[in-house]
N, CA, C and O of each residue as an XYZ file, in Angstrom:
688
protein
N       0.827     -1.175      0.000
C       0.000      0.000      0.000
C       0.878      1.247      0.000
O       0.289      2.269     -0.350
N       2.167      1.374      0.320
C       3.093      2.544      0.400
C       3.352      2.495     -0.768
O       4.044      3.507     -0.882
N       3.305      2.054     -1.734
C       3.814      1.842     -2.822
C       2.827      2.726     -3.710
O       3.150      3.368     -4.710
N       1.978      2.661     -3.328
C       0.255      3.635     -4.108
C       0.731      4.856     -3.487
O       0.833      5.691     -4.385
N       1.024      5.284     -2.519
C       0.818      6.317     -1.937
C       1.361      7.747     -2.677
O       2.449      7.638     -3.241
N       0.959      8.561     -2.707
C       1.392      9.711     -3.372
C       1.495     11.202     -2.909
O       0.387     11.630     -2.588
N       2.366     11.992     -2.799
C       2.973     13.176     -1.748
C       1.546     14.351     -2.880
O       0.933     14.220     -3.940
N       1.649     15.305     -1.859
C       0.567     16.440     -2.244
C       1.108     17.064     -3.789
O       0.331     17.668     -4.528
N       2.072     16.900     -4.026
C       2.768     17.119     -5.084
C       2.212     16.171     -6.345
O       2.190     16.388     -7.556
N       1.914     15.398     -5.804
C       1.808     14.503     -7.126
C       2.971     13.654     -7.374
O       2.753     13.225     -8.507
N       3.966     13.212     -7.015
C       5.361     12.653     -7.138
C       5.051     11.513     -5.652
O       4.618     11.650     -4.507
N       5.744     10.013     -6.799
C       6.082      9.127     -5.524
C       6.937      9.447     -4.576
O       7.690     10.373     -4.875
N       7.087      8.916     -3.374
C       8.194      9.119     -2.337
C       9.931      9.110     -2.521
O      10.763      9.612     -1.765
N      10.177      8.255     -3.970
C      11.485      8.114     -4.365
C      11.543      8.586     -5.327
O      12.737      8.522     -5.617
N      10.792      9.291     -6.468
C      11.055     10.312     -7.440
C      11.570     11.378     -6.998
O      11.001     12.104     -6.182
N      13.131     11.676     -7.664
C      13.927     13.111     -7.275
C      13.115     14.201     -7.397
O      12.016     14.146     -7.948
N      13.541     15.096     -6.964
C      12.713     16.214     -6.504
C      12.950     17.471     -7.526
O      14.124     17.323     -7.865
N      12.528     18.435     -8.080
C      12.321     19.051     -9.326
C      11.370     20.226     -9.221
O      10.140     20.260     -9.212
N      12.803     21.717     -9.104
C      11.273     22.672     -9.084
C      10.565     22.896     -9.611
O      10.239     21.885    -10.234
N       9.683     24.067     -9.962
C       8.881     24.199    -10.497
C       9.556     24.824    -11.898
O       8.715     24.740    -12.792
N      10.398     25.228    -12.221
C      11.133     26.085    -13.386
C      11.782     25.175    -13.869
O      12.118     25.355    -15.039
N      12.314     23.568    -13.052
C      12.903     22.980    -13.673
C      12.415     21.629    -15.212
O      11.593     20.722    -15.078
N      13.128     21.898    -16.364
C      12.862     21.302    -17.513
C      13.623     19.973    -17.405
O      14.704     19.763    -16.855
N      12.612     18.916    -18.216
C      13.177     17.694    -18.874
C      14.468     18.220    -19.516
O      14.940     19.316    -19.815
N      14.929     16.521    -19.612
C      16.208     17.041    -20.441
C      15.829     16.780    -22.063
O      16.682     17.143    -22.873
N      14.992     16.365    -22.410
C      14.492     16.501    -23.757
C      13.770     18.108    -24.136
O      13.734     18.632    -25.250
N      13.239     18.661    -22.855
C      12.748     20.221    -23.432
C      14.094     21.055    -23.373
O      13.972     22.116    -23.986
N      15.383     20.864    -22.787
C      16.813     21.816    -22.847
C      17.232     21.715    -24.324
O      17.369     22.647    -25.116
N      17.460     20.023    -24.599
C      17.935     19.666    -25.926
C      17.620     19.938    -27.053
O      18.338     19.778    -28.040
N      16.168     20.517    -27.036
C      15.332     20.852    -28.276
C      14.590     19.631    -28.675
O      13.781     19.943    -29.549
N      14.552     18.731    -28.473
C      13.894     17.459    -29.200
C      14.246     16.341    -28.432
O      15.044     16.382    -27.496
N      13.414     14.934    -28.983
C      13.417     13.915    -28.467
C      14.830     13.181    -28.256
O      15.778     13.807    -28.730
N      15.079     12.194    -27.747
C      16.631     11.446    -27.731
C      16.963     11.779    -28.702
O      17.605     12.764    -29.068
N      16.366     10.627    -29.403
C      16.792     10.512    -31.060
C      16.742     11.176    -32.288
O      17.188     11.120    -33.434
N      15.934     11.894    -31.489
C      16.506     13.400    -32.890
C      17.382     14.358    -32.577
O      17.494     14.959    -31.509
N      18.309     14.528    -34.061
C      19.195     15.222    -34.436
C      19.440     16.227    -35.357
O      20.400     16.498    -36.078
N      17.978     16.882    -35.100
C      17.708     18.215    -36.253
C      19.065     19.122    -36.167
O      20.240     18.759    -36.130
N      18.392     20.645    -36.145
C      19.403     21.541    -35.913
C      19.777     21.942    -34.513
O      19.810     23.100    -34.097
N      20.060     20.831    -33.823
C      20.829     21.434    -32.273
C      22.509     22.039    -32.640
O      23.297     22.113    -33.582
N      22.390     22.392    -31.166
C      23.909     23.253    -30.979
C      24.648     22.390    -31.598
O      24.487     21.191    -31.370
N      25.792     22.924    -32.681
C      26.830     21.512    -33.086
C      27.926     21.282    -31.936
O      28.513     22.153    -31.293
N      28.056     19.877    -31.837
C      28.706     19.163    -31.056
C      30.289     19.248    -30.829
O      31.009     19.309    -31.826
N      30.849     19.254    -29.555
C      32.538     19.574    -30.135
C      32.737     18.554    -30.425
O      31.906     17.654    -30.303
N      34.004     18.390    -30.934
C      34.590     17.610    -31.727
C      35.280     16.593    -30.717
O      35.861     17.114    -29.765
N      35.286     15.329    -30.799
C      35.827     14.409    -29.567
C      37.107     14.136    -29.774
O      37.743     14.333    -30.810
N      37.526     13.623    -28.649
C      38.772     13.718    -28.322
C      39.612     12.879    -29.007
O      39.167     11.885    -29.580
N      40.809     13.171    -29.015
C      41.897     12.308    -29.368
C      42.278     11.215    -29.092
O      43.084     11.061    -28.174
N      41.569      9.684    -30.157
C      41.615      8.597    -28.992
C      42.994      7.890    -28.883
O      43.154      7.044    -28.003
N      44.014      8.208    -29.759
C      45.704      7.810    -29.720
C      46.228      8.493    -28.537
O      46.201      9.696    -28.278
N      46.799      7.337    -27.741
C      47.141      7.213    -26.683
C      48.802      7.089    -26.857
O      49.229      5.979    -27.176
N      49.567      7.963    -26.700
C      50.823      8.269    -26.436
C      51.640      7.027    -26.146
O      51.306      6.264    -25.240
N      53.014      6.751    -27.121
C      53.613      5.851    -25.642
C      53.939      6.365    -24.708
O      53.649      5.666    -23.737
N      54.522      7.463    -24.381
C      55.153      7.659    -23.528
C      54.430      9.097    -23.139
O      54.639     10.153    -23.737
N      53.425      8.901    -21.872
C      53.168     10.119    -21.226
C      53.884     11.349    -20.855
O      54.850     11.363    -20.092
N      53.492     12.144    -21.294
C      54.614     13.594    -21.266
C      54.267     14.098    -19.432
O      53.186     14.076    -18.843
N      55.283     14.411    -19.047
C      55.093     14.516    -17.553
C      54.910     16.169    -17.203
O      55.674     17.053    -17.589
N      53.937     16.314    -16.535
C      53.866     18.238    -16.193
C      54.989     18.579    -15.655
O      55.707     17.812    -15.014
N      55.311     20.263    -15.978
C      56.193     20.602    -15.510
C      55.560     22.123    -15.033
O      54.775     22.724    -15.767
N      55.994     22.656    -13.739
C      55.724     23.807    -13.418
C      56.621     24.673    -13.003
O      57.412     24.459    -12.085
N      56.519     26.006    -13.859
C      57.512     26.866    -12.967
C      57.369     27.799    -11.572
O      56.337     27.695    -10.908
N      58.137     28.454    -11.271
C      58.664     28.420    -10.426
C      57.436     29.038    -10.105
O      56.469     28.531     -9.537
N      57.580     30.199    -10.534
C      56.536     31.455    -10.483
C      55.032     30.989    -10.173
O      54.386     31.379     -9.199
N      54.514     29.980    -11.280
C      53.087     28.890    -11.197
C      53.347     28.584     -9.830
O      52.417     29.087     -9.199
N      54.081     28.055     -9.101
C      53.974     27.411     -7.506
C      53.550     28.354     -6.696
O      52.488     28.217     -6.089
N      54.461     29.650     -6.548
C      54.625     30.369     -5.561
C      53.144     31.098     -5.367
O      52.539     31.267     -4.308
N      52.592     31.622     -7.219
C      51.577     31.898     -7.225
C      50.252     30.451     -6.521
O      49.267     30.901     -5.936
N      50.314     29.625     -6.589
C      49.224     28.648     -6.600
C      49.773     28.208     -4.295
O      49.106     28.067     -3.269
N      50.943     28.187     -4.565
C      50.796     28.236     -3.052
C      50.285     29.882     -2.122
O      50.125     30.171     -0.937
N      50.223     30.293     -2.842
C      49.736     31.558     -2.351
C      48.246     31.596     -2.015
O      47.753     31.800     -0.905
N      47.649     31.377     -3.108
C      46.402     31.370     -3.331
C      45.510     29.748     -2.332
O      44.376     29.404     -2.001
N      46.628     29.338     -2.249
C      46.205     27.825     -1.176
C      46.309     28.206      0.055
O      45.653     27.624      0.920
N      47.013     29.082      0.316
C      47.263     29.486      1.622
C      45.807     30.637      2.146
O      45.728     31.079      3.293
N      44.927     30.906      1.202
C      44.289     31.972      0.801
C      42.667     31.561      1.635
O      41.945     32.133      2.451
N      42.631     30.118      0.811
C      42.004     29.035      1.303
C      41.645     28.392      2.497
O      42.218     27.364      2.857
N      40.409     29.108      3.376
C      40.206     28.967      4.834
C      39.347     27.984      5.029
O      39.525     26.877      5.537
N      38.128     28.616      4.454
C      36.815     27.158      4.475
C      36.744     26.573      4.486
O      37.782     26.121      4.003
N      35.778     25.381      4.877
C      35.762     24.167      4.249
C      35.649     23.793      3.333
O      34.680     24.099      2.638
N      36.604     22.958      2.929
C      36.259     22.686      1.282
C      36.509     23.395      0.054
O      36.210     23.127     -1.109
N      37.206     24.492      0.645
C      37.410     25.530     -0.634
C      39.166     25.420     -1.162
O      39.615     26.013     -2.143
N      39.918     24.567     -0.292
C      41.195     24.044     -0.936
C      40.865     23.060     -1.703
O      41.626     22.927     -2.662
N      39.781     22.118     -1.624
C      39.791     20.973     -2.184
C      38.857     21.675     -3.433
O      38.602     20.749     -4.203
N      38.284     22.859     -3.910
C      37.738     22.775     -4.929
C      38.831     23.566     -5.600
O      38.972     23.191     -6.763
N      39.620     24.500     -5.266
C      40.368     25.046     -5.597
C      41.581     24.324     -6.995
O      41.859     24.454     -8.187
N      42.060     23.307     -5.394
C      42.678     22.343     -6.554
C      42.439     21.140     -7.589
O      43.313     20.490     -8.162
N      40.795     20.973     -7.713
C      39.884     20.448     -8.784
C      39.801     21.505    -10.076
O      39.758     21.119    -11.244
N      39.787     22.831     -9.685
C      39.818     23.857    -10.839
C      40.991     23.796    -11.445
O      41.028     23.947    -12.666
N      42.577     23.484    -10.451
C      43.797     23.930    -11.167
C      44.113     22.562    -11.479
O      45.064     22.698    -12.249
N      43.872     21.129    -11.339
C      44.013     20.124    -11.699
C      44.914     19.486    -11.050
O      45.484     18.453    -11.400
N      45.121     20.360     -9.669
C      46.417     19.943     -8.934
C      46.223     18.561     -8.029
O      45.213     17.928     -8.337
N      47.009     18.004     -6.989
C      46.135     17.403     -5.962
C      47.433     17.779     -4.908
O      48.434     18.429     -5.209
N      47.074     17.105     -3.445
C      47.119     17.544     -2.101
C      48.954     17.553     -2.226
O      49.473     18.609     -1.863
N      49.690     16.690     -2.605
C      50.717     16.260     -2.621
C      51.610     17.103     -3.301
O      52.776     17.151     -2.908
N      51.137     17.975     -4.546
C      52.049     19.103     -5.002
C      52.150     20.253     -4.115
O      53.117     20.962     -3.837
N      50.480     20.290     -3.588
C      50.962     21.754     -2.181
C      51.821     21.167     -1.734
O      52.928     21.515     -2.145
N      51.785     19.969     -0.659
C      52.641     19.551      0.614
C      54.336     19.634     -0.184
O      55.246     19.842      0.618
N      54.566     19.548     -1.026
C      56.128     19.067     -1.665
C      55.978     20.660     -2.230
O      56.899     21.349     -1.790
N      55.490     21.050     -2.682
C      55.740     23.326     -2.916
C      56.000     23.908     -1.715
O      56.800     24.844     -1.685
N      55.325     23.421     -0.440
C      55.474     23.795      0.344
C      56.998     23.935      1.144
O      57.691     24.887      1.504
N      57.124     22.321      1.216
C      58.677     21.905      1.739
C      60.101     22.540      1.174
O      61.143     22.773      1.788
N      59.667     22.790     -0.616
C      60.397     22.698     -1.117
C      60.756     24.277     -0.948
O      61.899     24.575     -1.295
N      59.751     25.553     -0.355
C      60.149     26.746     -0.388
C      60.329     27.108      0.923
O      60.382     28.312      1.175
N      60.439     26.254      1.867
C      60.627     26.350      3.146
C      62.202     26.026      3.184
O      62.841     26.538      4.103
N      62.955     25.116      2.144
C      64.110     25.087      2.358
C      64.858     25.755      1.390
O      66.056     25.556      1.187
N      64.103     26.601      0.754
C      65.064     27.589      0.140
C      64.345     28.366     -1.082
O      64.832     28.526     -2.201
N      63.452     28.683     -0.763
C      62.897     29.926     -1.446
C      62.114     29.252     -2.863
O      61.395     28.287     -3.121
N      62.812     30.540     -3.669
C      62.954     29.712     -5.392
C      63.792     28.598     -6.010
O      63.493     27.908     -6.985
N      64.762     28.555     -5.355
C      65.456     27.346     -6.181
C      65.129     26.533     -5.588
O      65.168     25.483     -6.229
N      64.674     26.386     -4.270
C      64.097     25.034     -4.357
C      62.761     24.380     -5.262
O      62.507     23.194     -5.473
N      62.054     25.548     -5.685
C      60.639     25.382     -6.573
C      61.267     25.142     -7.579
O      60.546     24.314     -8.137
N      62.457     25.355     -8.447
C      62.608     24.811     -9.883
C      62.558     23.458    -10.277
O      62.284     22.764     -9.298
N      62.682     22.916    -11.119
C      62.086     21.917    -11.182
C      63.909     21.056    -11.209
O      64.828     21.825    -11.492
N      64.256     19.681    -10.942
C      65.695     19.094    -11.169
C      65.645     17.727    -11.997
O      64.763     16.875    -12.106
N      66.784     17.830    -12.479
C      66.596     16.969    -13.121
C      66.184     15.216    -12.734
O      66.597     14.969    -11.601
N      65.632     14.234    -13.252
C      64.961     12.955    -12.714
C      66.238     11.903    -13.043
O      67.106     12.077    -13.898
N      66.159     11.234    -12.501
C      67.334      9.963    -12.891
C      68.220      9.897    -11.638
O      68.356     10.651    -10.675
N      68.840      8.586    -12.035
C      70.182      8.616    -11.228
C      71.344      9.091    -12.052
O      71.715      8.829    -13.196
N      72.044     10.298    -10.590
C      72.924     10.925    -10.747
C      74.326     10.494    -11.106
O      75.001      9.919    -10.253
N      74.878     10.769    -12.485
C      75.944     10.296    -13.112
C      77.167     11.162    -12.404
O      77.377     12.368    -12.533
N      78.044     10.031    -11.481
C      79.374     10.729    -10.733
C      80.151     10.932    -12.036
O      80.085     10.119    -12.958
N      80.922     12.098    -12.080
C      81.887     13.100    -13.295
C      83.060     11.737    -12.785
O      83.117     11.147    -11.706
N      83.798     11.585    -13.880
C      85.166     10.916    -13.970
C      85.940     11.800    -13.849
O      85.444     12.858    -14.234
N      87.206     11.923    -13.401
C      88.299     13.115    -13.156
C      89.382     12.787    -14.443
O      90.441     13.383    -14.635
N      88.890     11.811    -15.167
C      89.824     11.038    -15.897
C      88.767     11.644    -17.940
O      89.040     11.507    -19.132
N      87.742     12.203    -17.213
C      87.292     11.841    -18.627
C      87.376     13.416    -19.797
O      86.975     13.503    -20.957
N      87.783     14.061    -19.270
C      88.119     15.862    -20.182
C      89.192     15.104    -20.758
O      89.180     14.957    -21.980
N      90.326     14.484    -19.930
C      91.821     13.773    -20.645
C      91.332     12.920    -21.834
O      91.758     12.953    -22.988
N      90.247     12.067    -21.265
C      89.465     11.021    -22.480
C      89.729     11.539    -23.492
O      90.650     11.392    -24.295
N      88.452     12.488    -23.417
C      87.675     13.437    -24.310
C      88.671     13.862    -25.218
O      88.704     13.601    -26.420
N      89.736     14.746    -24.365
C      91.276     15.133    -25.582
C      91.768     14.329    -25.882
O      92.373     14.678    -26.896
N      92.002     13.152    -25.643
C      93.001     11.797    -26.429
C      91.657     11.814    -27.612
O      91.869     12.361    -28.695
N      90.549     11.310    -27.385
C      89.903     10.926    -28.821
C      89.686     12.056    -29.199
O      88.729     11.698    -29.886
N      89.726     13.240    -29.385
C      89.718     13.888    -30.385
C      91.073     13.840    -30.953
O      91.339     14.022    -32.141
N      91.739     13.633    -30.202
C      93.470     14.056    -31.258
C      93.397     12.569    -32.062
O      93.855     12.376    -33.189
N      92.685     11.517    -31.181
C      92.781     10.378    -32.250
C      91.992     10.722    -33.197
O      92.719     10.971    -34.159
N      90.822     10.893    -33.502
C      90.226     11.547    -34.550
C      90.630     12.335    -35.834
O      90.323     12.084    -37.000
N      91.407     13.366    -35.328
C      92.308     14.120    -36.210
C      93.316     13.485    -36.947
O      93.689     13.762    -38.087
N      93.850     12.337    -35.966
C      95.223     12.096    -36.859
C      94.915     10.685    -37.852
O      95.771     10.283    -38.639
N      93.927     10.185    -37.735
C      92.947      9.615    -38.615
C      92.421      9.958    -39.822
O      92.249      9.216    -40.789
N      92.159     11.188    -39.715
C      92.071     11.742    -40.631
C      93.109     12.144    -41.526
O      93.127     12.231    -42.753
N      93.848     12.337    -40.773
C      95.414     12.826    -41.346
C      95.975     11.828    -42.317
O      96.513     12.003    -43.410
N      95.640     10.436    -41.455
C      96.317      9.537    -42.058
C      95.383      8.742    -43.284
O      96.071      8.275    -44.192
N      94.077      8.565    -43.387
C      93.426      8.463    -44.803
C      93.350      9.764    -45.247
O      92.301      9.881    -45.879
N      94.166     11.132    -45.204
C      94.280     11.900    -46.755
C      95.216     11.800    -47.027
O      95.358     12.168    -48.193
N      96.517     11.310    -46.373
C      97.691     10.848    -46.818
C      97.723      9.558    -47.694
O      98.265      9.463    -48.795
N      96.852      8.294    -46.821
C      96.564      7.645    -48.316
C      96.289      7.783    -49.432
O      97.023      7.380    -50.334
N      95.090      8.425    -49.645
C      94.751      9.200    -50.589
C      95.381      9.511    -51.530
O      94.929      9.356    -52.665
N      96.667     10.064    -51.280
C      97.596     11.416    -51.610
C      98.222     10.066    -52.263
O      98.314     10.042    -53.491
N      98.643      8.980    -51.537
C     100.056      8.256    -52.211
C      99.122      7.510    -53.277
O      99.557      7.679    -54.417
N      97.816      6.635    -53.218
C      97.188      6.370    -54.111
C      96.911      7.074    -55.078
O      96.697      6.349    -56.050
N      96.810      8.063    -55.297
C      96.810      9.077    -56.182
C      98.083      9.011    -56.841
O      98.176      8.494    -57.954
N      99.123      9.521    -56.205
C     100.469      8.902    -56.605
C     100.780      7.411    -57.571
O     101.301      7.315    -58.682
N     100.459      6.783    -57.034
C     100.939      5.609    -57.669
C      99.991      5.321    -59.059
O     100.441      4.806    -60.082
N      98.449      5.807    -58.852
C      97.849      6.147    -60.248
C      98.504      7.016    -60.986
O      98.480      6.778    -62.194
N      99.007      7.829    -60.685
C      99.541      8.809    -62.233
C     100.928      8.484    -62.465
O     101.481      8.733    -63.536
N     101.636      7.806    -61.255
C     102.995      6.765    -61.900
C     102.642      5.865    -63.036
O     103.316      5.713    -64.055
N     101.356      5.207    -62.708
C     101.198      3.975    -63.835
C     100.634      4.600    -64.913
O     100.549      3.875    -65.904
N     100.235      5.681    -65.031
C      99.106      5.910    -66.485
C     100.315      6.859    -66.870
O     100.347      6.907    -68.100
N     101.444      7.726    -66.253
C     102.309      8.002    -67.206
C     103.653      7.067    -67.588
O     104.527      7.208    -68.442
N     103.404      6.010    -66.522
C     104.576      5.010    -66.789
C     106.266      5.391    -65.998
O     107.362      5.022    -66.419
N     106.058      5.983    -65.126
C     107.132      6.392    -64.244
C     107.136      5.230    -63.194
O     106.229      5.082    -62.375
N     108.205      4.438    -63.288
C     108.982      3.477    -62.172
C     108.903      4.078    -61.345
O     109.363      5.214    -61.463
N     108.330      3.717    -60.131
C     108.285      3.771    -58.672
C     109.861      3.389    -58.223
O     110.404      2.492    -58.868
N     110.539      3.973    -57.248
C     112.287      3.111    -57.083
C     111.605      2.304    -56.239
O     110.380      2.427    -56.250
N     112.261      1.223    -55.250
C     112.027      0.155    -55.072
C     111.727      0.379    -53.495
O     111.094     -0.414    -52.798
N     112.273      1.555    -53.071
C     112.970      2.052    -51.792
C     110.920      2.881    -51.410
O     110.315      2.865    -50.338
N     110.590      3.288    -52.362
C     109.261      4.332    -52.006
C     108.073      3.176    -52.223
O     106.949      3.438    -51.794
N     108.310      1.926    -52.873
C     107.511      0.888    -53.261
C     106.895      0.359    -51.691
O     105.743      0.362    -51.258
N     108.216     -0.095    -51.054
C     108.426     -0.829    -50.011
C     107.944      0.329    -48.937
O     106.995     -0.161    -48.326
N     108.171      1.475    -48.524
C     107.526      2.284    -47.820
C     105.969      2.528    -48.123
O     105.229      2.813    -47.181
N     105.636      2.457    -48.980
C     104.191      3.280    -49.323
C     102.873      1.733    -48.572
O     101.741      1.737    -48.090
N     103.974      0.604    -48.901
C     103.282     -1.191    -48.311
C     102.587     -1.829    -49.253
O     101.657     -2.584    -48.970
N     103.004     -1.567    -50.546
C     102.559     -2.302    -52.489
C     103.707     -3.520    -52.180
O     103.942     -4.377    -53.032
């Protein structure tokens, strides 16, 4: 019998509640579900290619100081937590903006680099100059080939004897 029963309103006991100004969602839309006359045109949907490799946010310095500012601003209830639903932030970038300007201002807000930290060799600038001079003299030494191959082609096409002494050096 609760089940018949009906509020002065006219609405069962578990039908949501709806003022008087408030419209179906078929009278907002202009038309039924399934029609698709001339309504508002639709945006355009999203991009469904999915990245390999997620690009990671980065914020500067300035973005923190400003956004911890404005968190700090934030008394009410509930008005940090909508705050950072608007900026897309969550609880864990305040707490780490926070720390991070408590131990030193701005440079601690810049952002550092991620990875493990590569220890400098004391040995490797010396590296660095040995292979480049090896480099160079590599070079040195195939345009000097070059040079004697070249040589020994225009010995043979004009017919000039090589002596026996430049034969044996050149390694023919």
């Amino acid at each position: 019998m609760a089940s018949s029963k009906k509020r002065k309103d006219g609405r069962s006991p578990g039908a949501p509640q709806r003022s008087s100004g408030e419209r179906s969602e078929t009278e907002r839309s202009g038309g039924a579900p399934g029609d698709r006359g001339a309504a508002a045109p639709r945006a355009a949907p999203p991009d469904p290619e999915v990245l390999e490799r997620p690009q990671r946010r980065k914020f500067p310095a300035e973005y923190k100081l400003r956004i911890l500012a404005e968190a700090d601003a934030c008394v009410e209830q509930g008005q940090l937590g909508a705050f950072l639903r608007r900026e897309g932030l969550y609880s864990s970038h305040i707490s780490t903006w926070r720390r991070q300007r408590d131990e030193g201002a701005l440079s601690g807000l810049t952002p550092k680099k991620r990875g493990r930290k590569v220890p400098k060799n004391p040995l490797a600038a010396h590296v660095a100059t040995l292979e480049a001079e090896i480099r160079r003299l590599q070079k040195q030494l195939e345009e000097a080939a070059t040079i004697i191959e070249f040589q020994k082609k225009v010995s043979d096409i004009l017919r000039i004897p090589l002596s026996r002494q430049e034969n044996d050096r050149s390694g023919s």
